[in-house]
Structures are given as C-alpha cells and as structure tokens.
C-alpha positions as a printed NumPy array, in Angstrom:
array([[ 135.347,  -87.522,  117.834],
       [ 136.631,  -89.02 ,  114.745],
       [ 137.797,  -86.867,  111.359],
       [ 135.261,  -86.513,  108.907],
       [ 136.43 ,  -88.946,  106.122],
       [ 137.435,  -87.057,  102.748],
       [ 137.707,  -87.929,   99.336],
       [ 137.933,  -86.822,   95.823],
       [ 134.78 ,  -87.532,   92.925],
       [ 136.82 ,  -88.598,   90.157],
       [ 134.422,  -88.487,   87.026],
       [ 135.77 ,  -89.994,   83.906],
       [ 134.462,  -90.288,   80.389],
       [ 132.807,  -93.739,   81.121],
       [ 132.706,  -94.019,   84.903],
       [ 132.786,  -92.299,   88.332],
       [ 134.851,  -93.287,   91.544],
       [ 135.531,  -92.202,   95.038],
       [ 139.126,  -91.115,   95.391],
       [ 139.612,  -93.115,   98.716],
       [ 138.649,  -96.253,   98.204],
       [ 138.315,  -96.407,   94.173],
       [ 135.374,  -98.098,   93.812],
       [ 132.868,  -96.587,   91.35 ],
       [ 129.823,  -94.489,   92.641],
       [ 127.249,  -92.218,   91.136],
       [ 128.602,  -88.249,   89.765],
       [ 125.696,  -86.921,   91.971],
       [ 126.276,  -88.326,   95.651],
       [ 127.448,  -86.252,   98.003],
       [ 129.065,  -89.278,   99.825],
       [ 129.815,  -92.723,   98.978],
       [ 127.31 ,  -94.798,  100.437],
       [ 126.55 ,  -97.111,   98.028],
       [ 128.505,  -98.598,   94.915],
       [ 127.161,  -98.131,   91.565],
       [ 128.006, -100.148,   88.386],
       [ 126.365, -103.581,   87.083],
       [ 126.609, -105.135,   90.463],
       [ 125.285, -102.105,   92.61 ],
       [ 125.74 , -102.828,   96.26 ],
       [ 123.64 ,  -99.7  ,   98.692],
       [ 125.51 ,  -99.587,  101.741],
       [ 129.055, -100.594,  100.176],
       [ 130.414,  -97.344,  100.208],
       [ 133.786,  -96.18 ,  101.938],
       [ 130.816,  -93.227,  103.682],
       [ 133.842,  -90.649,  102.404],
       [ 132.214,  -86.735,  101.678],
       [ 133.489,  -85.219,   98.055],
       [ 135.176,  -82.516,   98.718],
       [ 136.334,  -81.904,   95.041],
       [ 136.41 ,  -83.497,   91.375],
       [ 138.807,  -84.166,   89.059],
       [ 139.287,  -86.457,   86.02 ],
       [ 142.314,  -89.308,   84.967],
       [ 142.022,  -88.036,   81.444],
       [ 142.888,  -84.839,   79.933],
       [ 139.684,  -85.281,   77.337],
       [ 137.505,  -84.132,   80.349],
       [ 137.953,  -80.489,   81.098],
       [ 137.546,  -78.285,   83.918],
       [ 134.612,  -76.713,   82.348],
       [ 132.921,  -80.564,   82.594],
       [ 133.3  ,  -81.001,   85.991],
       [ 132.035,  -77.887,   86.883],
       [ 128.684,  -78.415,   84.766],
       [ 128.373,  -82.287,   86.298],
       [ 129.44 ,  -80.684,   89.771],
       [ 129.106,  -77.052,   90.535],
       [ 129.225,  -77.67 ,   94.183],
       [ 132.418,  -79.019,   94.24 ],
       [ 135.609,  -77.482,   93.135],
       [ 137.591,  -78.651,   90.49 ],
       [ 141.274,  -79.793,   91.597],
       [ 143.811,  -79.369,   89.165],
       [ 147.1  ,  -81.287,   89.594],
       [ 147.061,  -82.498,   86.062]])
C-alpha cells in the first residue's frame, strides 16, 4: 500500500497553495483536489492531505493561521 501523500497549506495574504506541488487551492480543503484561482480546474489537484499551515510572509502570524485553520497546526520554521 502506498504512503499517504503529505503536504503543507501555505496561506498567504493574497493566496493559498499546497506545499507539494505549489499550485494554489482553497484555505478550507482538507486535500488538494481541485485548483482554485481564475482558471479553477476540480480534479487538478496533487490529492496531497494538509497536515499543517504556514505562511511565506512574516505579516501573517501564527495567531492567523490558527483562526483560518484550527485543525491544523501551525509550523514554524520562519
């Protein structure tokens, strides 16, 4: 049986993206099935489960993430 594919929700100030295959997707999926944005494609996700969140800029605190995504834990390597 395969490994469950893993990635990390990146949420930024302007935009969302799976941390495995970087293409945007919604704050609120749980996996990334489909890609979001102007040219949404269902089905054109990587299929990786978030496992955490974190953010590329340093204007988006922990305290964000955890009200977008109290599920997740926030990873901090920042």
């Amino acid at each position: 049986m395969p490994a469950e594919l893993t990635a990390t929700l990146f949420i930024n100030i302007t935009d969302s993206r799976c941390g495995n295959c970087r293409k945007p997707t919604m704050p609120s999926d749980t996996h990334h099935r489909d890609i979001s944005g102007w040219n949404r494609r269902p089905g054109g996700g990587c299929g990786a489960r978030f496992i955490n969140t974190a953010s590329d800029y340093a204007l988006v605190p922990a305290e964000r993430l955890r009200e977008m995504r109290p599920d997740l834990p926030v990873r901090n390597d920042r």
